[in-house]
C-alpha positions in Angstrom: 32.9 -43.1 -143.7 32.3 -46.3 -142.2 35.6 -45.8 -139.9 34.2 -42.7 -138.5 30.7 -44.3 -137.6 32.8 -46.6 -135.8 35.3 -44.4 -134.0 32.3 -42.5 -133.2 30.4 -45.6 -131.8 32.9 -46.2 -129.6 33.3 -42.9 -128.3 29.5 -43.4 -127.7 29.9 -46.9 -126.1 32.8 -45.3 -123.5 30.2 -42.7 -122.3 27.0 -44.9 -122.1 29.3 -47.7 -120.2 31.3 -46.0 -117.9 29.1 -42.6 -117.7 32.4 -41.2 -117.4 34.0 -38.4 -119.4 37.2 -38.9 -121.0 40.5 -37.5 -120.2 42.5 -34.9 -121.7 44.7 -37.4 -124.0 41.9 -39.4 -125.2 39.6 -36.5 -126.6 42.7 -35.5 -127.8 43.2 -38.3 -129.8 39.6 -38.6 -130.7 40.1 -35.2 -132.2 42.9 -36.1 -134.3 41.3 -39.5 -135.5 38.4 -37.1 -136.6 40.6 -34.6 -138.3 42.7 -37.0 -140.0 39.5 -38.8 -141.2 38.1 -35.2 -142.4 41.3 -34.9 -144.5 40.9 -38.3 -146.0 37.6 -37.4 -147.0 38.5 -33.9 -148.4 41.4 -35.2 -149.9 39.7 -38.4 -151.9 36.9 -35.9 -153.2 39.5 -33.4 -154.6 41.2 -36.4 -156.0 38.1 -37.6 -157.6 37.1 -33.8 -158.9 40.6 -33.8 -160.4 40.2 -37.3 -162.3 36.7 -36.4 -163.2 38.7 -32.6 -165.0 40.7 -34.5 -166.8 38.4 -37.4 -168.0 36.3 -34.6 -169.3 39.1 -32.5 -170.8 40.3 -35.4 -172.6 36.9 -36.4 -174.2 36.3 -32.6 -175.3 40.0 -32.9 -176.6 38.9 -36.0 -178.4 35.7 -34.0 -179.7 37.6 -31.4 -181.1 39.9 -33.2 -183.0 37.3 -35.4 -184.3 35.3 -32.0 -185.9 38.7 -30.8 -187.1 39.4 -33.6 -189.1 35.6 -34.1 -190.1 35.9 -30.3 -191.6 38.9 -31.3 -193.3 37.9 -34.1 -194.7 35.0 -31.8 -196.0 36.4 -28.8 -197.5 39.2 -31.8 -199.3 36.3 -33.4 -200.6 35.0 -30.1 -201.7 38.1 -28.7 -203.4 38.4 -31.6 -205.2 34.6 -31.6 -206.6 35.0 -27.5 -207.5 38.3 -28.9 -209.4 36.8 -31.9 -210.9 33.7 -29.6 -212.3 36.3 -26.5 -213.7 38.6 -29.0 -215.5 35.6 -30.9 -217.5 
C-alpha cells in the first residue's frame, strides 16, 4: 500500500511542478506500476484467504478427532462397567 501512495505522489508531484501532462510511455508505465501493484495486492489477500482455509480446516480436523476419541473413550469405559456389573 505504502508503494502505491508513493508512486501516486509522485505522479502528483510531476503534474503540480511541471503543470505538464505526461507522455505516452510514462502513463504507460504508470499503468503498469499500478496494475502490477493491484496484482500484489489481490494476490497477497488470496494467499492469506488460503492460509486462513487451512488454519481453520486443520483446527476442525483437530476437533473432530478429539470428540472421536473422547466417544471412544466413553462407550470403552461403558462396556467395561455393563461387563463389570453382569459378571458380579
Amino acid at each position: 500500500m505504502y508503494l502505491l501512495h508513493w508512486l501516486l505522489s509522485r505522479v502528483n508531484d510531476k503534474m503540480v511542478e511541471n503543470q505538464s501532462v505526461f507522455n505516452v510511455e510514462e502513463a504507460q508505465a504508470v499503468m503498469r506500476h499500478i496494475s502490477e501493484l493491484n496484482k500484489s495486492l489481490v494476490t497477497g489477500e488470496k494467499e492469506k484467504h488460503d492460509l486462513l482455509m487451512v488454519s481453520e480446516t486443520f483446527n476442525l480436523q483437530k476437533l473432530y478427532n478429539l470428540f472421536f476419541k473422547t466417544w471412544f473413550s466413553f462407550l470403552m469405559m461403558f462396556s467395561a462397567l455393563k461387563h463389570t456389573k453382569h459378571t458380579c
